[in-house]
Structure formats: C-alpha cells, structure tokens
N, C-alpha and C positions, 0 to 999 in steps of 0.2 A: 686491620687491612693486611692482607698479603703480600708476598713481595712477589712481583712481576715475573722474577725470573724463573718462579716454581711451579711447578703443574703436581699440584696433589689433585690425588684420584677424586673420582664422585662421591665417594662415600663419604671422604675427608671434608670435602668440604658440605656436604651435610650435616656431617657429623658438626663442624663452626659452627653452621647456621643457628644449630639445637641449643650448641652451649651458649651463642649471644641473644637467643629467644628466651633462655632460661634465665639470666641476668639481666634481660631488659628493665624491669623495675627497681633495680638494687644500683642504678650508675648513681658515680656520684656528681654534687653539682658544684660544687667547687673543686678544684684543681690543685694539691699539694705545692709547696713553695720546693720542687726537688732540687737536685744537681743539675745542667748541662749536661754531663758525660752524655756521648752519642752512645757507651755501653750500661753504665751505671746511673743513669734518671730513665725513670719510664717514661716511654711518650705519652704526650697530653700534658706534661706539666708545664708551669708557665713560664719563658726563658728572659732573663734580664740583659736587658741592651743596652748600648754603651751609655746613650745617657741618665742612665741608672732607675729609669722607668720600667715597669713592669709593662713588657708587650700584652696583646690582645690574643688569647688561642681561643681557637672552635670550641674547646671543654670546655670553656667558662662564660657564662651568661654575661653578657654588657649591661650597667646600671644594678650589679647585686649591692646589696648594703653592705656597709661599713660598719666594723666595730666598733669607732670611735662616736657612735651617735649616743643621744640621751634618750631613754625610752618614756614612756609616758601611759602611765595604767590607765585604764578607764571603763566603766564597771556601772551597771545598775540603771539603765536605762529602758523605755516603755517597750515593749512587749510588741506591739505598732512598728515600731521603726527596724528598716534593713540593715544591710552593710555599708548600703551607698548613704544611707542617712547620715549616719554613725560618721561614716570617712568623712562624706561633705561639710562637718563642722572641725576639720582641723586642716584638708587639703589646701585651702589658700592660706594657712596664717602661716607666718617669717620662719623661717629656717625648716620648714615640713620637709622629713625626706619618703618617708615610707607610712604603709598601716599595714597591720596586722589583724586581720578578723578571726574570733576564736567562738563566735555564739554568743556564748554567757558573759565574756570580755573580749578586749581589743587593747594593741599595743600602738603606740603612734610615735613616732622616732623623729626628732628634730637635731640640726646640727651642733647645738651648744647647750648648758646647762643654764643659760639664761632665759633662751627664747622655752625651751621647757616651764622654767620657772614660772613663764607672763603666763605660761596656755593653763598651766595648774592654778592659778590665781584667777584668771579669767574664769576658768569651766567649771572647778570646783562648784557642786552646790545649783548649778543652774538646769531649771525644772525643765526637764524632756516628757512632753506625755504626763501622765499622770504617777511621773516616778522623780526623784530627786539626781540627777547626775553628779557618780563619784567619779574626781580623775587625782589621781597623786602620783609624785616620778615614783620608778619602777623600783628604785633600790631606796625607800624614804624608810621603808622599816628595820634598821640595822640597830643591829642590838647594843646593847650598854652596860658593861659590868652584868651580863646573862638576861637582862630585859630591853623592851623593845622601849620607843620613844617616850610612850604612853604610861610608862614602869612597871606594865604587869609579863610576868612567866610569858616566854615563848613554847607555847603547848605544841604548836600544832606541827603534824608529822609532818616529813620531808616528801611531797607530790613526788610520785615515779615521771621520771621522763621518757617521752617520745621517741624510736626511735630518730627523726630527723632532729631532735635535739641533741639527742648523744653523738649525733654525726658531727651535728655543727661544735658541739662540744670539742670533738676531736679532732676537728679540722682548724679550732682554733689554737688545739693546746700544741698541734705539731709546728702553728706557724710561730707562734711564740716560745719556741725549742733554744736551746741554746747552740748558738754556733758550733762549740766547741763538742756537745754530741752529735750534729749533725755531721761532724768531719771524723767523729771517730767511727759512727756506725759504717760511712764511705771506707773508710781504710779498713773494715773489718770488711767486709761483700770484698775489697779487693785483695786482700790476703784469699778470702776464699777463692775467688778466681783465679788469680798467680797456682794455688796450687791446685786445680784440677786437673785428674786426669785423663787419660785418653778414652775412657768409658765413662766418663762425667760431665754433666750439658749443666750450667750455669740457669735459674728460670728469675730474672728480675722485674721491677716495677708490679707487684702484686701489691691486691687491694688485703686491708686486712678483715676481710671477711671472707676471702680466699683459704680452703684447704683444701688438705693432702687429695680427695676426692675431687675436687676439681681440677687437680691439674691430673687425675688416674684419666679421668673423660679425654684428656685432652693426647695425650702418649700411650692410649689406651691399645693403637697397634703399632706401638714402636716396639715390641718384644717384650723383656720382662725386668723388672727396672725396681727400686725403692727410692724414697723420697726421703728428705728429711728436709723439715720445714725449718726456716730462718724469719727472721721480722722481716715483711717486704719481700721476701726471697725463699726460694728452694735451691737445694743441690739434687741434682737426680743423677743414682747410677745405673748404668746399663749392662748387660752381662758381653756385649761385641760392643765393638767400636762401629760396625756399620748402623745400630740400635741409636746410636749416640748423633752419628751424621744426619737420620734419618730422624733422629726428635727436633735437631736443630734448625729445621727444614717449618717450624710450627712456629720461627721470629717474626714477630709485624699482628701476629693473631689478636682479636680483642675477646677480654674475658672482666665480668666483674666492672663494665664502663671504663676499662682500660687497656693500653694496648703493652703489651708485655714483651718482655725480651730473653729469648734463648739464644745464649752462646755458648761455645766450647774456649778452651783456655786456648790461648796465643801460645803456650808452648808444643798443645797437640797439634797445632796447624802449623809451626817449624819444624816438628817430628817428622810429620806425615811428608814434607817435602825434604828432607834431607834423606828420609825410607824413597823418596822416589828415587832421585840423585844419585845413591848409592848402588840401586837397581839396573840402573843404566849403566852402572860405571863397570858391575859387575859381569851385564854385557857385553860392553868392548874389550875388559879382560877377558872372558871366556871367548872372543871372537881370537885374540892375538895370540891364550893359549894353544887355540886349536891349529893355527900356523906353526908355533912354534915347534908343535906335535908331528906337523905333516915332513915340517924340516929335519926335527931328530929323531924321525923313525928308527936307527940304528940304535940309537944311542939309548934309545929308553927300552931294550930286552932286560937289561940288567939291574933298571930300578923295579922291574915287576914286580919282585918278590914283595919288597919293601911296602911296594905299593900297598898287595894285597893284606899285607899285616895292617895298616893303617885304617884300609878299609873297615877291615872286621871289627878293629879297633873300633870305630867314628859308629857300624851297626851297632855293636854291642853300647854304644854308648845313648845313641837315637831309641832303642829297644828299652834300654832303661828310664830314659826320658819319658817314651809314651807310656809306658808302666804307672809311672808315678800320674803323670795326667789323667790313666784312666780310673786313679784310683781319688784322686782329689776330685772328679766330676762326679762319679757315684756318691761319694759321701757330699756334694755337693747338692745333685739331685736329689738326694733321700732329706737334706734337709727341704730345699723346694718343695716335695711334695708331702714333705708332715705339714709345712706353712699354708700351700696348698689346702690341705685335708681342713685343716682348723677354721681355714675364711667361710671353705665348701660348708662347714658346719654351722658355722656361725651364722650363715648365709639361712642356712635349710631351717635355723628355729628364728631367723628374722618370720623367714615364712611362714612358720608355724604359728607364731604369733600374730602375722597379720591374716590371714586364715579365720585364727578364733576369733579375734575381733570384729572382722567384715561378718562372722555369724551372728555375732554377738549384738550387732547393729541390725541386721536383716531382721532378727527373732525380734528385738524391741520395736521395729517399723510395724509387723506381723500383731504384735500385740497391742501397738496402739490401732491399728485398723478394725484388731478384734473387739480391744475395747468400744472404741468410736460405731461398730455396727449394731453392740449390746445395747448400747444407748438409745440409737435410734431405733432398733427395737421396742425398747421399752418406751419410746417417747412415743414412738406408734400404738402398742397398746392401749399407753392411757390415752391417747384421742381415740382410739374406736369406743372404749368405755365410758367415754362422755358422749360419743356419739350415740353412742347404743343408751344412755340415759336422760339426753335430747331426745330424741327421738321415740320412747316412752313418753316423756313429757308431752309433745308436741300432741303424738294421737289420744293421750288423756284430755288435752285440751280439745281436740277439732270433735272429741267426740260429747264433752260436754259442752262446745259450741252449736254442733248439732243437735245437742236434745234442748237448747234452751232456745235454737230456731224454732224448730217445732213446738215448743208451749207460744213461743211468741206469736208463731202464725194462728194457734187456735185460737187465743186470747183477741187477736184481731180480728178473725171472722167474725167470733161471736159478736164484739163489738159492733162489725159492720152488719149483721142482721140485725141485732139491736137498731142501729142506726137506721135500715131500710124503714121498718116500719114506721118511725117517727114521719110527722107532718115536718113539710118544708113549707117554706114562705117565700116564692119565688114575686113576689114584685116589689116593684122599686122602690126605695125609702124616699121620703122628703129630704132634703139634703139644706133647704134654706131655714127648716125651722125643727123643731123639738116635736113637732106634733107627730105621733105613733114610736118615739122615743124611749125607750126604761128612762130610769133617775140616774145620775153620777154615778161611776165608782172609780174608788181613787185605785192608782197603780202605780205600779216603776217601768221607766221605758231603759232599756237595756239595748246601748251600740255594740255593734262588733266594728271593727276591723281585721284584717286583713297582713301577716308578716310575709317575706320574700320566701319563706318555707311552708307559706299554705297552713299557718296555723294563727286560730284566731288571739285577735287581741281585745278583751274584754275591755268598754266604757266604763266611766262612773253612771250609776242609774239617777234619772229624774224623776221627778216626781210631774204624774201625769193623771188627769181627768178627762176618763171617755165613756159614752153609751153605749153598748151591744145591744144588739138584737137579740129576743130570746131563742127565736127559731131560726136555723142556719136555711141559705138561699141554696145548697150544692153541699153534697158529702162525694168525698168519696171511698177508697181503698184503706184508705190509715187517717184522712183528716175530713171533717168538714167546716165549710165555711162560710160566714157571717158577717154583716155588715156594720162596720165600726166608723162612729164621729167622735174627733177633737175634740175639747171644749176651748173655743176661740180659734177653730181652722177651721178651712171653707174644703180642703182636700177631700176628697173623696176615698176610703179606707175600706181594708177587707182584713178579717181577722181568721185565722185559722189553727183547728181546735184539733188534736190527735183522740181518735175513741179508739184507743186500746185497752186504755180503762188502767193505764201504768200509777207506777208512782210521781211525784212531780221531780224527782230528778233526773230519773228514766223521761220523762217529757222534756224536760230542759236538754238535756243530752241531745234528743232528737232535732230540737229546733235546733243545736248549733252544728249540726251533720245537713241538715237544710239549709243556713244561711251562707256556712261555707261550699257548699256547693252554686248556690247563687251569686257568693262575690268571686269565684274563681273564674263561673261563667261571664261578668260583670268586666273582670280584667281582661278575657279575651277577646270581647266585644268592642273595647277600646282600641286594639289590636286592629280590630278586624274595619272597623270605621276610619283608623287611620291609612288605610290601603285600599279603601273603597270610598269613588265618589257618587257612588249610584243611591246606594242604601245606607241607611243608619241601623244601628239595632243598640236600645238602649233596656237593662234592667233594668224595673222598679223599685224603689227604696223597700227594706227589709228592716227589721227590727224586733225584737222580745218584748214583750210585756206582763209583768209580774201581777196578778191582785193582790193587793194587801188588805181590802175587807171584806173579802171571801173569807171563810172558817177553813175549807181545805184551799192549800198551795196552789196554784197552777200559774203555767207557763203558755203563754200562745204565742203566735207569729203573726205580727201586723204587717203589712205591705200594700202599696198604691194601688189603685182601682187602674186596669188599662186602659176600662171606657169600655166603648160598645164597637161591636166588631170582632170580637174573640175568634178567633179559631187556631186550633190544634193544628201546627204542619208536619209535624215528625214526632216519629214515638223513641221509645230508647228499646223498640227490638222488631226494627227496620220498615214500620209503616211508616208512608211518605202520602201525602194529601195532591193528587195529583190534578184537583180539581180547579183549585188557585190560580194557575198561571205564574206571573213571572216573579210573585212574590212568594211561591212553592219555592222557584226556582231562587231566590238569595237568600233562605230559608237553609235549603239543602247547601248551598254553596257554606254558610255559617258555617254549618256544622265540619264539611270538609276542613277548611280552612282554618280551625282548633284544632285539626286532627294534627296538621302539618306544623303546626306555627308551637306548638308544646312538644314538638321533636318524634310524634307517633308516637304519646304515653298518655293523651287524653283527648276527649271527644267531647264537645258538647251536645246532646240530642234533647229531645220530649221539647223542642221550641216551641212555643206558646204565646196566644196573645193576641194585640191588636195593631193596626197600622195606621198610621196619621200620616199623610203625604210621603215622602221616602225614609221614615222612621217608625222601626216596628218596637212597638213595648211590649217587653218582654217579662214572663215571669214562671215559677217553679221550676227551674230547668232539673234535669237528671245530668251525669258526666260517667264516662267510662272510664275506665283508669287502669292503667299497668306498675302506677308507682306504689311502692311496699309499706306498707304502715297508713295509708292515705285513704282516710273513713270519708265515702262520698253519700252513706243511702242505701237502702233498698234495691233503688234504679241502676247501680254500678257494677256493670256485665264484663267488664275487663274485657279481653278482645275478642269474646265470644260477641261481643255487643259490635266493637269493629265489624266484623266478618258478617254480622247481618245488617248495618246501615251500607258499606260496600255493595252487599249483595244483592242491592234495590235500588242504589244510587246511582243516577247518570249524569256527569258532566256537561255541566250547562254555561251558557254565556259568561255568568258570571264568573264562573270557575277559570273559564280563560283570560278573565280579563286580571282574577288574580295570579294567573299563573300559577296555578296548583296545576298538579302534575298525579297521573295514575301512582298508584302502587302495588302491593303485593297481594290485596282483600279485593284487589278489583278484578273483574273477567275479563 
C-alpha cells in the first residue's frame, strides 16, 4: 500500500500495478514470526501482545493447522469413492482437526497420538468398495540400525518435494530458529543501516524469492543505482542523493505478497538538516556582512589588495577542484558505459537466442502440420482405392445380377407357356369326403415366425398327411394353384406350386421371400385393426410344406382358403378396383395407412380376397420397400411403386377417420 502523503506519477504507479499482478500467485500464506521494529520487520508479520498471544493479521489465514498434530496416512481405497467419501470416514471421530486430499492418498491430522492410534486400529484393514483400506500414522516407518520396522533395506529414493512443501518447510524451519540468530542477523541489518550513506536507501522485509531484478523493476526510474543483495535485505546505491530521496518515496509498496521497506539512514536525515541550519545561518551572516561593508566603506580601500590575492588564491584553488572532478567523472562514465556496453550485449544474444528458438518451435509446429496433412493424404488415397475397388465389385455384381434376372425371367415364361397349355380343373372339390381325392402323401409342415428385424424364424417340422389335387384350379405368373385336404381337418386349404422349373432350394428360397412378406403385411394389419372400428382386415395362415415321398425335393406354400367372394382391390403398380364401393375404399385406406404407420419405408398393396361382414381375408399381398438389404419378391417397386399407388389414390372417409394425412407422392 502507498503512503498517503505521495503522489507518484501514472506511470509509477502502473508500473506497481504490473509488479503486484506479476507476483500474485507466489504470496505467501503464512506470515514470518519477524521483529516489531516499525523500521526493521517487514509489514504483514504477525506482532506479539502483552498477553503473550500471538495477535490475528490480514496475512494469515484464521483456522491454519498446527504443527503439533499427528498425521495419519491413508492409502488404497475403491476407485468409486470421492474426496468427500474418503473425509466423511474420519470428520467426526475425537480429536479430527484437518484432511488432506492428494488422489492416490490422503493425510487426516488429529490432535494427539492417542486418538491417531484408536483411528489406525479402527480403519486399518476395513473393506472400502472392492479394495482393502490401508491407513497407518505418518511417521510408523522409521528406521533401525539402517532398516525399516519390517527389517528389510530402505531402497526407496527420497520423493522430490512440492514447491508448497518447501515453503512450508521453510516457514517452519525459520519459526523454529533460534533466538539468538534471530537477534544477531537484526543487529547486522542495523549496523548496515547506522552506516549508510547519503546516496544509499536501506530496501527491507524481502521475501526470499526476491532478486536483484525485482527490485531493478521497482527503482527502474530512480536514475542509475547497484544493488547488492543481503538475506531479507538490499543496500541500494545511487550516483545523487536526490536518486536516493526519490527511491525512498517507493516505502508501504507490496512486492512478492509483502509489503517492504525503504529507508535512508537517520544520520543522512540529520545531515540534510543541520546542511539546511547552516545555510540559513550563512544567510544572516552574509546579510550583517553586507552592513558592515556599507559602514566601513573607507576602511576597506586598503584591504583590496589583499583581498584580491585571496581571491585568486580560493580560483585557482576551485579550478583545481573541478579539474580533478572532471577527471574522476570521465573515468567514471567510461567505466558506466563499458558496464553499460556488456549488459547492451548480453542483452542483444538473450535475443538472439530467443529469436532461434521461437524459429525453432514455429519450424517443428510447420512440420508437424506437414506431417499431419501427409497423412491424411495418404489416408485419403487409400479410401478412394477401396472405393475405386468397391465399386468394381459392386457393378461386377449388379451386372451378374442382371444377366441372372434375365435367365430367370426366360426360365419363367417358358414355364408359364408350358403352364398355359395345360388343362385346369376349375370346380369345386368335395370337402366332406375322399371321393375325387389322390391317396396320402406324407410331408413336413414347416412354421415361420417372424423377428423385430423382419427376419424369419424357422419352426421345428411336423410330420403331416395331405391329398393334392393333380390338376391346379388357377396358374398364374410364377405359381399355380391347387386344392389341398388335412388328414383329420375339416379347413378348407389351397396349396401353391412355383413353375419356374428351379431347383428345390431356389423354391424354398422363394417361399420364405413370400411368407415374409405376408407376416410383415399380417403385423401391419394388426396395427391397422387396432385404430379402426369400421373394418377388420385379417391374413390367412401360411405355411411350407416338404414331400418326403416324392423322388425329387419340393417345397410348396399352403395357406387358408378365403371362401367365395374373391376380388382383387389393388395392384402393386397403382390399379385400384373402383367398382366395389366402400370396401374399395378400406381397401385403399389399408394400403395408405402401412404407408404412414412403417415411417414412409413400406406399403402394403396387390390386397386381395374376401369379405365376411366388416372383416376382409386376406392373402398373397406384394410390399414396396425403401429399407436396404430387405428381400420382399418380385412385387417390390420401392418408391417407384409409392409414386404410382399415390398417383391413383384418393382419400376417402376412411382415411379421415384415421387421420392420415397427404404427403409428398400425392397431387
């Protein structure tokens, strides 16, 4: 803090500002046990009062710890637990004064070595988490005749310390000083002050991490000055004594979290007023001379002579005086400016060193950038080189997908001309008796289900006994189909036969690319009945069937008759049946209403079937699809197939009542 009575300039006291921002993190937090002296203790330290207690100062924190506690290690605890865990198992037991958090350990400080002892008996050994908790007192490992408790070597190297341990180190080792150096190093600071002189400023209470450079900052425009540093203390000389008045003017200033003291010696401040005293005095003589001058004008023609000898005398004597002055300031300056020249130097390869270095760091920033872009160069190459060998791959694939579409498609025609010419048997079977029946043939009946990813889950097969028809009642594009009885079911069964003329696994394939499209339709239908109380719409059971006393393999698809009533209401490339009426119309709405309810990535269309009072059976459905890897058929036109059921479709009562809503395929 400043003293009141000084007005240093703007710059000065900027110039403080810088130097107590620049030691803001270096104060210290404990307070030296110094001297009183109002010249000799720095201020901030802490001052002892009559009743022999140490007062309270603003430097020193209230409630720091004490020496005199027992500390208590404690070590090896879960990984789980915080600081506050950790504390909360020692903050209420007997004599707790402090903790300590260090991470890995923790130090817990109690006031005696007893209440230490119960907490090391007590803690020792008790399971924290899934770890063992060690605690033992802090000094338990002290050695014996060169080994520790235990009797083996003390290996391990001495941990470097902190600097706020070295502090606290030091702050302890000065309080535990001995009297008798504390009084001698005081009588040495005042022998130095007794003898300073009248160009010498006194700088006390310095921290010791205080130098010569900090206090250059600090008298940096008191003129031109050296230092010589003392424990605690500087002497600073000035080349005037007004250099000196003008450093002394810097007393109350804080430096280093302390507040420091510049004085001049007590005998330059009786100098300076006895030089004033005698100026004055020399005054009223030269006033009483000059009377005595006006009085013996006569009398002083004949001391002239004399006079002027004297004179010339005291010239020549003043002439010689400055002579030597000006010869002691030249070799004075010439030394200044060789001391000068060598700092100027010293100065100029600081900078040149820091110069190459700041290069030095720029060129390795420069080169790890260049490296870091080499990299991702090259990590970009090898992605386009896989891209570029994807993408081979892919159109060797689409193009042998292509040429095996096309065998596929001829292989079906042929089949289905094949097929046209065969005779059909379009009327109705007997369904209560065996008569116009084939005989048995044994099979396996094969379930699907159904996973949350649209992939199926294959049954155990049963063993099953049914008649086919030999001649199919309906062919169409890829299958025709045939009328199938249980042996011991009354159900009414249609079975359907693929004439591609494939192999039976290429057939099995196909059927579960149909079944799965029939249970996906099957679960949005579920959907769609729980949000409609107008309509139902149910699929009919679907299922595989194996022969096993067939000679060649095959697979067909059995599924429930819907009954009589059939019709086609929708195709999968946007014909709609407008002849129907209002079951056209929950027909069309279905179909919407998959659209919306699967998030606009699937459509059910090709509805088909019969209606029994407000429930339509349902069967073969097609699905349009947008999701990747998701084998639906033939029938799956992805949003080409969108853009033509949109393109024909008109929202109808039903539509409103579900609250479907246009979108972006509609006009």
């Amino acid at each position: 803090k400043q003293k009141t009575n000084s007005k240093p300039s703007l710059k000065k006291h900027n110039r403080m500002e810088e130097i107590e921002h620049s030691y803001s993190r270096l104060r210290v937090r404990e307070a030296s046990n110094r001297s009183s002296s109002p010249i000799f203790a720095p201020m901030g330290s802490p001052v002892i009062e009559e009743s022999g207690q140490r007062a309270h100062h603003p430097g020193v924190k209230k409630g720091k710890k004490s020496f005199d506690t027992v500390g208590v290690y404690v070590s090896s605890w879960s990984s789980v637990l915080e600081e506050g865990d950790i504390r909360g198992l020692f903050k209420d037991l007997e004599g707790f004064r402090s903790f300590h958090w260090f991470r890995s350990h923790a130090f817990a400080n109690f006031d005696s070595l007893q209440n230490a002892q119960k907490v090391v008996d007590a803690m020792n050994g008790k399971i924290s988490g899934e770890k063992i908790l060690k605690v033992r007192l802090q000094d338990e490992k002290k050695k014996k005749n060169g080994k520790n408790i235990d009797g083996k070597m003390e290996k391990e190297p001495t941990p470097s310390k902190t600097r706020s341990q070295k502090r606290r180190e030091f702050i302890q080792q000065k309080r535990d000083q001995k009297p008798e150096e504390k009084m001698q190093r005081r009588e040495d600071l005042k022998k130095i002050y007794d003898n300073l002189t009248k160009y010498q400023v006194l700088v006390s209470g310095l921290s010791f991490k205080t130098s010569a450079l900090d206090l250059r900052l600090i008298f940096g425009d008191c003129g031109e000055f050296k230092i010589k540093m003392r424990e605690y203390a500087a002497v600073v000389s000035f080349n005037r004594r007004r250099d000196a008045k003008r450093a002394a003017e810097n007393d109350g200033i804080k430096l280093d979290g302390r507040i420091i003291r510049v004085k001049r010696g007590i005998q330059n401040i009786i100098v300076e007023k006895e030089e004033e005293d005698d100026a004055e005095e020399e005054e009223e003589e030269k006033g009483d001379d000059e009377e005595a001058e006006e009085e013996d004008d006569d009398d002083g023609e004949e001391y002239e002579d004399e006079a002027e000898e004297v004179e010339e005398e005291d010239e020549d004597d003043e002439e010689e005086k400055k002579r030597r002055e000006r010869k002691e300031r030249k070799k004075r300056e010439k030394r200044e400016e060789k001391q000068l020249q060598k700092e100027l130097k010293k100065i100029e390869i600081e900078k040149e060193a820091l110069k190459v270095e700041l290069e030095l760091k720029e060129m390795r920033k420069i080169q790890k950038k260049f490296e870091q872009k080499e990299r991702e160069i090259q990590k970009l190459e090898e992605e386009m080189a896989d891209v570029e060998v994807q993408t081979e791959e892919v159109l060797y694939q689409k193009e042998l997908r292509k040429q095996h579409r096309i065998e596929k498609r001829d292989r079906e025609l042929a089949a289905s001309r094949r097929m046209a010419s065969e005779d059909l048997d379009t009327s109705l079977p007997v369904w209560e008796t065996n008569e116009g029946w084939p005989s048995l043939e044994a099979c396996e009946k094969i379930h699907f289900t159904l996973s949350p990813g649209n992939n199926l889950i294959e049954g155990a097969p049963q063993d099953l006994n049914i008649r086919v028809k030999t001649k199919p009642f309906g062919c169409g594009t890829f299958r025709s189909a045939y009328y199938l009885k249980m042996e011991g079911s009354t159900k009414r069964m249609v079975t359907k036969k693929f004439i591609t003329g494939g192999e039976a696994k290429e057939d099995l394939d196909k059927c579960k690319v149909d079944i799965r499209a029939h249970l996906i339709a099957s679960n949005l239908a579920d959907k769609f009945n729980a949000k409609s109380s107008q309509f139902k719409m149910k699929f009919v059971e679907v299922f595989v069937i194996h022969f096993k006393s067939r000679a060649k393999t095959e697979y067909w698809i059995v599924e429930e008759s819907v009954g009589m009533g059939w019709n086609k209401f929708n195709n999968n490339h946007g014909y709609v049946d407008e002849t129907i009426g209002a079951e056209g119309n929950a027909a069309q709405a279905f179909s919407h209403f998959t659209y919306e309810e699967s998030g606009e990535k699937m459509m059910v269309v090709d509805v088909q079937g019969a209606k029994q009072g407000n429930q339509f059976n349902l069967t073969d459905p097609a699905i349009h699809s947008t999701v990747s890897g998701l084998e639906l058929g033939g029938g799956d036109c992805g949003e080409e197939g969108f853009k033509k059921f949109f393109g024909t479709h008109k929202c109808n009562q039903v539509c409103t009542q579900l609250g479907l809503s246009k979108n972006k395929w509609q006009k």
